[in-house]
N, C-alpha and C positions, 0 to 999 in steps of 0.2 A: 726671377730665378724659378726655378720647375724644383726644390728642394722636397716638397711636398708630394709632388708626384711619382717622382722617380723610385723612390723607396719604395711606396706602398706598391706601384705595378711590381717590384721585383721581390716583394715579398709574398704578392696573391700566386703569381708564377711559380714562386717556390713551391708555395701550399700545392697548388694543382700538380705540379710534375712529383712530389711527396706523393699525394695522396695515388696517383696513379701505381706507383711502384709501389705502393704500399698492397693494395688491395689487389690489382692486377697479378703482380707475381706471387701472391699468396695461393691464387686462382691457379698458378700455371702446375704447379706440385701434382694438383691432382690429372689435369691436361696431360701432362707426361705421362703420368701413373696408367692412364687411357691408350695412349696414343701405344707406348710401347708395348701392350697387349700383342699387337699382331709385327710390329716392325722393330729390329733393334735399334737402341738407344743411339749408337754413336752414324747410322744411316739418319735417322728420324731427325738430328740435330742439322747434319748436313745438310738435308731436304729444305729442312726449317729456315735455317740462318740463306741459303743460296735464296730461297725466293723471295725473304722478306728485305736483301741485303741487297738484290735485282731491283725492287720495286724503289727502297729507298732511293738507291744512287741515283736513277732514272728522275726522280721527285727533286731530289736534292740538287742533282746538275742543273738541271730546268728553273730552279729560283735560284741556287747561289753562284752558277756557270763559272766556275774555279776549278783552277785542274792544280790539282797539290805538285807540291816539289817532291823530290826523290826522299829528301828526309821526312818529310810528312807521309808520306805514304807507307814508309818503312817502318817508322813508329807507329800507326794507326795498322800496319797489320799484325805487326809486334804485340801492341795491346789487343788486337781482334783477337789473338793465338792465346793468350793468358786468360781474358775474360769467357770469351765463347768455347774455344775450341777445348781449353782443360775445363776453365771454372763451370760453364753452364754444361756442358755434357757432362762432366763426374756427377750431377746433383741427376740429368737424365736414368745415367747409369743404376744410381743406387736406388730411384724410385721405381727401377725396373723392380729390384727386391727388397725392397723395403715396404711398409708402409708409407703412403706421403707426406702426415702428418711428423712423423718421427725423423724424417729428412730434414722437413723443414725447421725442427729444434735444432737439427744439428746446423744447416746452416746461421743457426740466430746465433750460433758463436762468432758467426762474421766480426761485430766490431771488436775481439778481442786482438784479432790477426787484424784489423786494420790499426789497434792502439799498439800494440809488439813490433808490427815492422816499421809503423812509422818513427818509433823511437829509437831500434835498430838501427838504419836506416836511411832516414831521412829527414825528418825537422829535428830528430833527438832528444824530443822533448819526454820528460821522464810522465810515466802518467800520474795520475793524482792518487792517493789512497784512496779510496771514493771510488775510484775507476779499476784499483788492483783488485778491491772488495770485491768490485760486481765481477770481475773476470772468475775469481776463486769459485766467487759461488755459482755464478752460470756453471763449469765445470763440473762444480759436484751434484747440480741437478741431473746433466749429462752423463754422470756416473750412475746415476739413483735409477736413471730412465735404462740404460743398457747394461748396469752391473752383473758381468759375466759371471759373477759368485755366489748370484742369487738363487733364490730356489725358480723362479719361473724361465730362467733362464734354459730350464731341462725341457721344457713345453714350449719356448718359443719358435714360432712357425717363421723364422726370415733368418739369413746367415748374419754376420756382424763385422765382415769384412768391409762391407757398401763404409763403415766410417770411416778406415782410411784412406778412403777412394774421395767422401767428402773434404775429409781435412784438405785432403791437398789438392781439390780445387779450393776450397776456399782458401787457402794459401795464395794461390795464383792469383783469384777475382780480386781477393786485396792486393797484392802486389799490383796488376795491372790498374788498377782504381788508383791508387795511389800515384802510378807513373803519368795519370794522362795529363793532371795541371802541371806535371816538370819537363815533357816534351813537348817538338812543335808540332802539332795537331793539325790536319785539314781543318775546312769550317765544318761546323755542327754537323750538319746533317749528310756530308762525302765521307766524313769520319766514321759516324755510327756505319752507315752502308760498306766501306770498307772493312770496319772490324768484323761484321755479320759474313762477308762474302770470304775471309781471314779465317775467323773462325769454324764457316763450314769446310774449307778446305781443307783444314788440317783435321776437320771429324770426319770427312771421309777417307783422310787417307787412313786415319785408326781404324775404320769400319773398315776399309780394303785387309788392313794388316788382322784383322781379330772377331771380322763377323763375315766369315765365308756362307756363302747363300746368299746373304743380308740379301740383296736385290730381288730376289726367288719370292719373298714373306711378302710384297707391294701388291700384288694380284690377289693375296689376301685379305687383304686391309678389310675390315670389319667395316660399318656405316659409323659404328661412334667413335673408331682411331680417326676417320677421317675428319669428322667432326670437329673435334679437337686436334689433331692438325691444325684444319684452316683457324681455330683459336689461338694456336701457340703462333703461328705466324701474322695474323692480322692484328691481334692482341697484346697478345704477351711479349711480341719481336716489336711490331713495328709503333703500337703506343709504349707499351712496356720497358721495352729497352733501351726504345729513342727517349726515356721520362729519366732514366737512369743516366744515358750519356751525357745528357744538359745540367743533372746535379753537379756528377764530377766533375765539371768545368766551370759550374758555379755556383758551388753551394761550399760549405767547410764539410771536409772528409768525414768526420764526428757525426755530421746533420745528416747527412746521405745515408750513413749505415744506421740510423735509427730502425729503417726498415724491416729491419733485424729481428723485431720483435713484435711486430706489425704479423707480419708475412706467417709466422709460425700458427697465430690463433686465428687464420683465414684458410689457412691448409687443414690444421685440424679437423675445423668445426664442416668443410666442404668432405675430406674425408669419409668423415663421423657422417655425413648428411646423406651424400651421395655414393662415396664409394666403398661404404660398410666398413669401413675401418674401425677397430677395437679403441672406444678412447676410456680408459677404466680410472680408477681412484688414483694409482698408482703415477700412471700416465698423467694425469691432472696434477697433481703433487709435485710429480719433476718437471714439470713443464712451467707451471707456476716460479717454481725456483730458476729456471732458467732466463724467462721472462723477465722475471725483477732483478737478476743478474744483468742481463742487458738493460733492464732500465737505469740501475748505477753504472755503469759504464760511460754510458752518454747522457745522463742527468744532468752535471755541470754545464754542456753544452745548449 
């Protein structure tokens, strides 16, 4: 029997496709935060996801030579439209104005919208107290961090719009995350390249509908938007994302969004390092409570 083997290859795999998503998209936050200096957000995504979602399929046909059925293909751009085209351009969008550390807490709300819907839902499983704890109180660090009723609130230099714009990708990235192990999916790697080529499609038709020029601002590209470009696509899409698609097909839902709280103190501290970003006591404080908000969440797990 191979009882001993089997596990541990599919546990070291787990770790490496984890650790990838963990650190890599911590890294993309501030990539964005760059990239969108000279190009708008919902172009920059398109650009993004078409070439890294080109090189994939090209890759992917060539070792798994599988041409999906009409419902796999329909699902896989169903979820490409949820993950990429809403989920990862709203988080674009707001690091246009935002700082990209303070994106990235708000994305660490992820696993609460992945414990809410799938109990809505889908397996209906109620969450644990444990888990309600940590959703409460990531929340009120989220409040502590943008508390519109504060006094700094009169001096702060970014709007507070970009959260709704987050919530409801992260809304989407969990819905779509969640639908991919209950639909029939192409294989791994025509799936990823389909949702990337899905997803840019649908950000540039937003970029046709809501960033007239867009296409004008490319002749301007600075050397370090470019830079980061070819990071958000060699990087962040095509290790990055393809480390993400291989969890949610097998990994437990709970384990996959740990990233959640990973990714926040990678964008910070890159911020803080490199893109002068403000990280003060206050910011440290809510962030902290956020952080261990998400670590009760998915502690049991």
């Amino acid at each position: 029997m191979t009882t001993s083997s089997a596990p541990a290859s599919y546990s070291s795999k787990t770790f490496l496709y984890l650790l990838a998503v963990y650190i890599i998209w911590g890294s993309t936050y501030l990539g964005l935060k760059i990239a969108t200096e000279t190009v708008p957000p919902f172009l920059l995504s398109a650009l993004r996801f078409f070439v890294a979602g080109g090189i994939l399929l090209a890759i992917g046909y060539s070792k798994e030579r599988r041409i999906p059925t009409r419902q796999q293909l329909l699902s896989a751009i169903f979820v490409g439209v949820l993950l990429i085209g809403i989920g990862n351009t709203t988080v674009a969008l707001a690091v246009h104005h935002m700082p990209s550390g303070l994106v990235a807490l708000l994305v660490a709300a992820m696993p609460a919208w992945f414990v809410g819907l799938d109990w809505a839902f889908f397996s209906k499983k109620r969450p644990s107290l444990l888990t309600a704890l940590g959703i409460v109180l990531g929340f009120v660090g989220l409040f502590l961090l943008f508390n519109p009723f504060a006094a700094a609130h009169a001096t702060r230099s970014f709007p507070l719009w970009p959260i709704l714009v987050v919530v409801t990708g992260s809304i989407s990235w969990a819905t779509g995350s969640l639908l991919v192990q209950r639909l029939s999916m192409p294989t791994q790697m025509i799936s990823t390249a389909i949702q990337m080529l899905a997803g840019g499609a649908f950000s540039l038709l937003v970029s046709a509908l809501l960033e007239p020029g867009a296409w004008g601002t490319l002749p301007g590209m600075s050397q370090r938007s470019w830079l980061a470009y070819i990071y958000l696509v060699m990087i962040g899409s095509l290790i990055g994302y393809t480390s993400y698609s291989w969890l949610t097909r097998n990994a437990p839902p709970r384990l996959t969004s740990t990233y959640a709280y990973v990714n926040p103190v990678v964008a910070m501290f890159l911020g803080w390092a490199i893109g002068n970003e403000v990280v003060d006591s206050m910011v440290g404080a809510s962030a902290a409570i956020v952080i261990a908000g998400v670590v009760l969440m998915t502690l049991k797990k």
